[in-house]
N, CA, C and O atoms as a MOPAC input file, in Angstrom:
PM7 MOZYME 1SCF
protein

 N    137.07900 1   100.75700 1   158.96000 1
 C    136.38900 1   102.00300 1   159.21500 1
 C    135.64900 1   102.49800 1   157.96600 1
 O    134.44000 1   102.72800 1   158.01300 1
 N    136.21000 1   102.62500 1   157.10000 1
 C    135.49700 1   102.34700 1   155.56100 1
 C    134.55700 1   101.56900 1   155.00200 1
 O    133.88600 1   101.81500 1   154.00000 1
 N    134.53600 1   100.63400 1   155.67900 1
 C    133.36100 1    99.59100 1   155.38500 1
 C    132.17500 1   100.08700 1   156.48600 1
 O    131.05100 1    99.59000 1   156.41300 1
 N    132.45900 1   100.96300 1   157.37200 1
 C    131.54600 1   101.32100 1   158.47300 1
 C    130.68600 1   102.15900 1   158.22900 1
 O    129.50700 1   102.16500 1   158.58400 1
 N    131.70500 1   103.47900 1   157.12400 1
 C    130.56700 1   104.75600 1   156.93200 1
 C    130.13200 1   103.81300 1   155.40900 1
 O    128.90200 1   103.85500 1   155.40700 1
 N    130.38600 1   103.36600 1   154.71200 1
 C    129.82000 1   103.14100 1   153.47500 1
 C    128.00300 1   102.55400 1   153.93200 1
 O    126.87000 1   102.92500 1   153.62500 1
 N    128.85700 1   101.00100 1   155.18700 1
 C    127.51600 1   100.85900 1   155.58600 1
 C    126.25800 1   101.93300 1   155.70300 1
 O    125.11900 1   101.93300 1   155.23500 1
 N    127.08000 1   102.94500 1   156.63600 1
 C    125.68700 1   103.95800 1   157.08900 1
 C    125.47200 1   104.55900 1   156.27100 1
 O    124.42400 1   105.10900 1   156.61100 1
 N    125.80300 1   105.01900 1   155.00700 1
 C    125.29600 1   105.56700 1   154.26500 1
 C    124.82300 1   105.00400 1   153.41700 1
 O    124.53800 1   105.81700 1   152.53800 1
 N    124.47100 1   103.72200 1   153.06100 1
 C    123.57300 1   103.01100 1   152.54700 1
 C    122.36800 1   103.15300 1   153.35700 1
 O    121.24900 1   103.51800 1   152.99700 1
 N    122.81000 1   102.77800 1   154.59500 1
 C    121.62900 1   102.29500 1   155.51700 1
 C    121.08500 1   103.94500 1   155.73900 1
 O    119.94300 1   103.94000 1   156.19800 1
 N    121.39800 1   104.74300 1   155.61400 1
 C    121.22900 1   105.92900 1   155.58100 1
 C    120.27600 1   106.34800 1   154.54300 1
 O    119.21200 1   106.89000 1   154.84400 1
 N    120.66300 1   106.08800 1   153.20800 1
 C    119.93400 1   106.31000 1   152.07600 1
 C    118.66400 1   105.18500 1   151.66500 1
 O    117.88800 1   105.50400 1   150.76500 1
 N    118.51600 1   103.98600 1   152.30800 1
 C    116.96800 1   103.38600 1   152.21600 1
 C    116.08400 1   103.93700 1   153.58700 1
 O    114.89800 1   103.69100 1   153.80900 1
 N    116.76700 1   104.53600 1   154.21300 1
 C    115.93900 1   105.28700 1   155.01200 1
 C    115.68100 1   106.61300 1   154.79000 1
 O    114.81300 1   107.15400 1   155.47600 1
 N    116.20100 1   107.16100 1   154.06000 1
 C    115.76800 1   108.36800 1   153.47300 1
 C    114.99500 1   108.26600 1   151.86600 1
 O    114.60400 1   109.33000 1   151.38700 1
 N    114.80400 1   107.05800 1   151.11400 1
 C    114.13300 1   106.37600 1   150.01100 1
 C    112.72600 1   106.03600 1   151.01400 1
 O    111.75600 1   106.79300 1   151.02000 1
 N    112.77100 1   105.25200 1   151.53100 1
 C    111.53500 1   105.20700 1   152.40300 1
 C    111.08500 1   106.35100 1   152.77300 1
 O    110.20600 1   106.73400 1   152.00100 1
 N    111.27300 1   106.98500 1   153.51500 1
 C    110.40000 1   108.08700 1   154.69000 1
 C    110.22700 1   109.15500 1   152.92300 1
 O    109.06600 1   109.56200 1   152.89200 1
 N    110.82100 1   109.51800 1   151.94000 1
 C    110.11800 1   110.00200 1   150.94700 1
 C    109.39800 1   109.74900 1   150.21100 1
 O    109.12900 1   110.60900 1   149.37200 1
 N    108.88900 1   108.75700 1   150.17000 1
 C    107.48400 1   108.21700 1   149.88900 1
 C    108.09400 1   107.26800 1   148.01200 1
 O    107.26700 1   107.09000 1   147.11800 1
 N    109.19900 1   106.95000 1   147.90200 1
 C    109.05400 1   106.47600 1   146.59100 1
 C    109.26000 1   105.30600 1   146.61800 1
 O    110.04300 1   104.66700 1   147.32100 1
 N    108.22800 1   104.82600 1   145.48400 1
 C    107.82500 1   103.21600 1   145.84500 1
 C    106.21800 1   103.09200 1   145.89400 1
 O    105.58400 1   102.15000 1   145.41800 1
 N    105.61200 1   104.33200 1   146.62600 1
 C    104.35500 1   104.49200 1   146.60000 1
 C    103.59200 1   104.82900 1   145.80200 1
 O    103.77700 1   105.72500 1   144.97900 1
 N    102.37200 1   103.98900 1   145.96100 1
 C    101.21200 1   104.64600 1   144.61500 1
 C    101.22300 1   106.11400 1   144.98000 1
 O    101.72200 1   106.71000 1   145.93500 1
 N    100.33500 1   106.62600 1   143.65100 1
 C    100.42400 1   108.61800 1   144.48600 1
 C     98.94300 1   108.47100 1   144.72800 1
 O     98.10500 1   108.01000 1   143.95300 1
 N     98.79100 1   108.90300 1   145.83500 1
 C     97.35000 1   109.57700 1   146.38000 1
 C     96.31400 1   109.40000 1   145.69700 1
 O     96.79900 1   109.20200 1   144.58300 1
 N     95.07300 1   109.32200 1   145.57000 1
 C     93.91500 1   109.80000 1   144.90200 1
 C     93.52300 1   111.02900 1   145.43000 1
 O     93.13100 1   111.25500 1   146.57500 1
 N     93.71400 1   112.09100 1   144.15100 1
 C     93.13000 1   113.32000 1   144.61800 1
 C     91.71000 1   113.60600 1   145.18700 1
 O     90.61200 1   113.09400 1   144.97000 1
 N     92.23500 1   114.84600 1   146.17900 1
 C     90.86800 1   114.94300 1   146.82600 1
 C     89.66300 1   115.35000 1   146.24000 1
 O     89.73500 1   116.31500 1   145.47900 1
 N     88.55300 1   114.81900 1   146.43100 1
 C     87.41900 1   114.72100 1   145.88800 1
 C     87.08300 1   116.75000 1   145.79800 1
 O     87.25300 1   117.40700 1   146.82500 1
 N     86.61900 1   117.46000 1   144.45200 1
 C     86.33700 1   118.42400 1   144.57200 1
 C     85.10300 1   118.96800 1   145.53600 1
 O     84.13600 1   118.21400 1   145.64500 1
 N     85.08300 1   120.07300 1   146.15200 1
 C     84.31100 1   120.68700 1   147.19900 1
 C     82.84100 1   120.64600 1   146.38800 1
 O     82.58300 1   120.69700 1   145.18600 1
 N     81.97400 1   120.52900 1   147.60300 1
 C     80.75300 1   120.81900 1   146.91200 1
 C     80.35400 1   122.01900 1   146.54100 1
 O     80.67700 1   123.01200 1   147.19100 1
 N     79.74000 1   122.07500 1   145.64900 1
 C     79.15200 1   124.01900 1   144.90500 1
 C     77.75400 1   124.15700 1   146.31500 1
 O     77.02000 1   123.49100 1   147.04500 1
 N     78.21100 1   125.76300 1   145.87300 1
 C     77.72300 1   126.42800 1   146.88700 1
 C     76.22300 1   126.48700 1   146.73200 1
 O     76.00800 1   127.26600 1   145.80300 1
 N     75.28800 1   126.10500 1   147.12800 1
 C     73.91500 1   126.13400 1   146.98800 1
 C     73.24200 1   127.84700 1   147.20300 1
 O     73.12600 1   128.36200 1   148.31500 1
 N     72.90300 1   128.45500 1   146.05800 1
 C     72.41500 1   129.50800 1   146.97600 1
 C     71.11900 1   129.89200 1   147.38800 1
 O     70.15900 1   129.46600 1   146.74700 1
 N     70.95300 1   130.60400 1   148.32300 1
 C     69.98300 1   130.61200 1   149.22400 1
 C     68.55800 1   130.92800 1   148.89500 1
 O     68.39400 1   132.08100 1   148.49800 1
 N     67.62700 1   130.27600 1   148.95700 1
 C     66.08100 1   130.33600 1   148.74100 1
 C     65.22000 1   131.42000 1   148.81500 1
 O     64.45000 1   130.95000 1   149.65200 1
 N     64.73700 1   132.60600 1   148.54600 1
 C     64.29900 1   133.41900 1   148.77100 1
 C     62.99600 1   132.68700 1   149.76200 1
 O     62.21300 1   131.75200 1   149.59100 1
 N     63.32000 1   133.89800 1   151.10900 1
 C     62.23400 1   133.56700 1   151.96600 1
 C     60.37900 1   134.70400 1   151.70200 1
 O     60.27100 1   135.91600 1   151.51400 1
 N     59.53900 1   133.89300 1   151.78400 1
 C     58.18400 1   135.11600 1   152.13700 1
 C     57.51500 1   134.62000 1   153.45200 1
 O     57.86100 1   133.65400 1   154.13200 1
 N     56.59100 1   135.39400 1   153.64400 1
 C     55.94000 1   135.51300 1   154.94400 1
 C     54.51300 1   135.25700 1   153.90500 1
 O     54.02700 1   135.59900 1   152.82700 1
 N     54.21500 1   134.20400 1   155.37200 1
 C     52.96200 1   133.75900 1   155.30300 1
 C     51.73300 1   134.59900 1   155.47500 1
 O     51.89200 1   135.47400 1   156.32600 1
 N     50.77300 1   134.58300 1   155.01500 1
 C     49.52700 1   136.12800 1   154.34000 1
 C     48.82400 1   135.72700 1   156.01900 1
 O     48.52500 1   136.57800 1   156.85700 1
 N     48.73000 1   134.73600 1   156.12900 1
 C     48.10100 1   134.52300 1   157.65000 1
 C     48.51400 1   134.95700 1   158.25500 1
 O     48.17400 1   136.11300 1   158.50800 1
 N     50.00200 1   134.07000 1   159.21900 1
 C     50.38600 1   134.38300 1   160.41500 1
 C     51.75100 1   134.92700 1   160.32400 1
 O     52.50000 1   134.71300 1   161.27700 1
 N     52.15000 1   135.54800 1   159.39500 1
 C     53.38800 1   136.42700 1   159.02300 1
 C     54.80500 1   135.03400 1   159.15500 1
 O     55.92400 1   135.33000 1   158.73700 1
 N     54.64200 1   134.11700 1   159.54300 1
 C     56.60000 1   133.82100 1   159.89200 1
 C     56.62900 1   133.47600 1   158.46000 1
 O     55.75500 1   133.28100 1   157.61500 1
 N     57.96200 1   133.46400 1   158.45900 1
 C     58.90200 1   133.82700 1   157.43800 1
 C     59.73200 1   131.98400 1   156.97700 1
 O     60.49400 1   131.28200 1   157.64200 1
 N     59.05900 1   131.74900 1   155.45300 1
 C     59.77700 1   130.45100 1   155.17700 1
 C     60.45400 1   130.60300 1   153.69900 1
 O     60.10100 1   131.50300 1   152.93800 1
 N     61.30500 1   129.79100 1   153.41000 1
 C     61.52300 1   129.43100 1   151.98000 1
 C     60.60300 1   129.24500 1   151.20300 1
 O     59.65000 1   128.51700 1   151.48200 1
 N     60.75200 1   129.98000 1   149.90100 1
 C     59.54400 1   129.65900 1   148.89200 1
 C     59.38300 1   128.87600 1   148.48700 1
 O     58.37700 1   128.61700 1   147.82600 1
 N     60.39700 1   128.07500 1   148.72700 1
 C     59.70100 1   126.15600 1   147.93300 1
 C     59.20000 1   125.52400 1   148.58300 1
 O     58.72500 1   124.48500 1   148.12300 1
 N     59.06900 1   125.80500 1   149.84400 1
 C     57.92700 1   125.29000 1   150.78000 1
 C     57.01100 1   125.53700 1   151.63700 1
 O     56.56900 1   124.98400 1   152.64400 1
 N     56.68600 1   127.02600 1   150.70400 1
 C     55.12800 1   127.69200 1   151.02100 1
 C     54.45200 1   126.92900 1   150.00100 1
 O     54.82200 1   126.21400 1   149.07000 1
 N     52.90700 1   127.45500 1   150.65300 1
 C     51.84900 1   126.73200 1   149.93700 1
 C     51.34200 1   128.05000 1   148.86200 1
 O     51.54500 1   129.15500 1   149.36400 1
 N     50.88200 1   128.06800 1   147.83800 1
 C     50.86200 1   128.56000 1   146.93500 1
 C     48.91900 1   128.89400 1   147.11300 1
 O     48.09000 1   128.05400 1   146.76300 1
 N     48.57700 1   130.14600 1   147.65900 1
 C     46.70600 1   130.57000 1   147.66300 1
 C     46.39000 1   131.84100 1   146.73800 1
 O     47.10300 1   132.42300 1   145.92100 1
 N     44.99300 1   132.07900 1   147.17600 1
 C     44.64500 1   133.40700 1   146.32300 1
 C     45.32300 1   134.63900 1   146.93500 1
 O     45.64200 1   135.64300 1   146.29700 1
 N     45.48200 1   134.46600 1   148.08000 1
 C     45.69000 1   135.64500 1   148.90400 1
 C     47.34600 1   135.92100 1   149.40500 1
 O     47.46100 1   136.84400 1   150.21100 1
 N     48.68700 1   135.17800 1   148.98700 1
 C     50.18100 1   135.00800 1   149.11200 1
 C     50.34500 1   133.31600 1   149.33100 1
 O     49.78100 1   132.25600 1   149.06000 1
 N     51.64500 1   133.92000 1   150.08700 1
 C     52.02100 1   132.44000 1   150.11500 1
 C     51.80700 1   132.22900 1   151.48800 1
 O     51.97500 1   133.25900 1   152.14000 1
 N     51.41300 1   130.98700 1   152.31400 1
 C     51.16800 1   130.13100 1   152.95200 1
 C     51.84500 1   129.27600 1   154.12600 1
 O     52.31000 1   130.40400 1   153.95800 1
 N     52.23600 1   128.70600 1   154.84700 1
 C     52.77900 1   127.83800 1   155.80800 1
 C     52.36400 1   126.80200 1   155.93100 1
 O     53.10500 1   125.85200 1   156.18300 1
 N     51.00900 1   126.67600 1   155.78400 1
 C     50.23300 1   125.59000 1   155.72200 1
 C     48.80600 1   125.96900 1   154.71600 1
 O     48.29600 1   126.82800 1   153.99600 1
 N     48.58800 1   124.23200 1   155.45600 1
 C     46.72900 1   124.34100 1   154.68600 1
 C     45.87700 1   124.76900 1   155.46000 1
 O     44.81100 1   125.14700 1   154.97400 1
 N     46.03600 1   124.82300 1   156.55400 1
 C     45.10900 1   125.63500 1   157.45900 1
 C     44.96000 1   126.78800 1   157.74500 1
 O     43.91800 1   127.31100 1   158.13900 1
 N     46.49500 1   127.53300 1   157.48700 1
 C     46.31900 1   128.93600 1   157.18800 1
 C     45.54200 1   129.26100 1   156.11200 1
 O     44.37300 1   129.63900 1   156.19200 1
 N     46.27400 1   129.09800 1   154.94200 1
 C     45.29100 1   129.37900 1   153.77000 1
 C     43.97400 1   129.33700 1   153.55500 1
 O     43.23100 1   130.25500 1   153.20800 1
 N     43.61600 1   127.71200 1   153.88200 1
 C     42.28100 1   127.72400 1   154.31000 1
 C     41.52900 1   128.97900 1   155.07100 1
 O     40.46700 1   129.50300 1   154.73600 1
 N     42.28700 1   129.28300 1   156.07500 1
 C     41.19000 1   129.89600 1   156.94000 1
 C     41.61500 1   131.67500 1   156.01100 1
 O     40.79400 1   132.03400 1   155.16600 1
 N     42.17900 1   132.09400 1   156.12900 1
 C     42.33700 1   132.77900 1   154.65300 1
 C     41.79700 1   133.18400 1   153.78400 1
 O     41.50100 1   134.31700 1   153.40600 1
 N     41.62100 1   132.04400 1   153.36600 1
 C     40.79500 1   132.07400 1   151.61700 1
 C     39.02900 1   131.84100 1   152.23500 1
 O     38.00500 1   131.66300 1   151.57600 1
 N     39.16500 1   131.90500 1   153.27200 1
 C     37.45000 1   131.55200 1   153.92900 1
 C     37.15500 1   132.58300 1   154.66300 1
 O     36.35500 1   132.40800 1   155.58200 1
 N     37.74300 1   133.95100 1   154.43300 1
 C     37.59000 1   135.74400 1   155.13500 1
 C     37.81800 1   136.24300 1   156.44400 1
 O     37.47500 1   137.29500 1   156.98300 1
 N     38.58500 1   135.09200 1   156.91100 1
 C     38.96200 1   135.38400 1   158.17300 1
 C     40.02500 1   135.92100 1   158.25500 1
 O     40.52300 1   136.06100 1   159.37200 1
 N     40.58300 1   136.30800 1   157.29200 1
 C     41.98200 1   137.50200 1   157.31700 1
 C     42.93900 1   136.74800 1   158.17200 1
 O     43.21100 1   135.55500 1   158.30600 1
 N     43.44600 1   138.11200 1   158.82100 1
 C     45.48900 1   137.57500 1   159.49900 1
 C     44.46000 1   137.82500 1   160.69900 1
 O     43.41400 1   138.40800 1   160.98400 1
 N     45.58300 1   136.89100 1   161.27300 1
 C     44.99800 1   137.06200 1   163.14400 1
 C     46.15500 1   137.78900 1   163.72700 1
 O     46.15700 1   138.08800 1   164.92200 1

């Protein structure tokens, strides 16, 4: 009967060595979060008013732009429609 619990508590304790993880490499930590980008100031186009990010308006005499055809027509006295 002695030789019975000794068993299980061996067999007891590589199963509790296992399921706690030792033996194992440790993890590679998780990769840090990306930084927060912040947000683009938007303007409205001198033409047709909608509303974009300034790094991808077009740059005229008269604001900023949406396109080349706004501007164009724009910078050629045809004002906002």
């Amino acid at each position: 009967m002695a030789r019975f619990i000794v068993l299980l508590a061996v067999v007891a304790l590589i199963i509790w060595v296992v399921r706690s993880g030792r033996g194992r490499r440790p993890a590679a930590p998780p990769p840090p979060p990306p930084a927060d980008a912040l947000p683009d100031t938007m303007v409205a186009c001198a033409q047709c008013g909608v509303h974009l990010p300034k790094a991808e308006a077009l740059p005229g005499r008269g604001g900023a732009f949406c396109c080349k055809a706004h501007r164009s027509s724009f910078e050629n006295g045809q004002g906002r429609s």
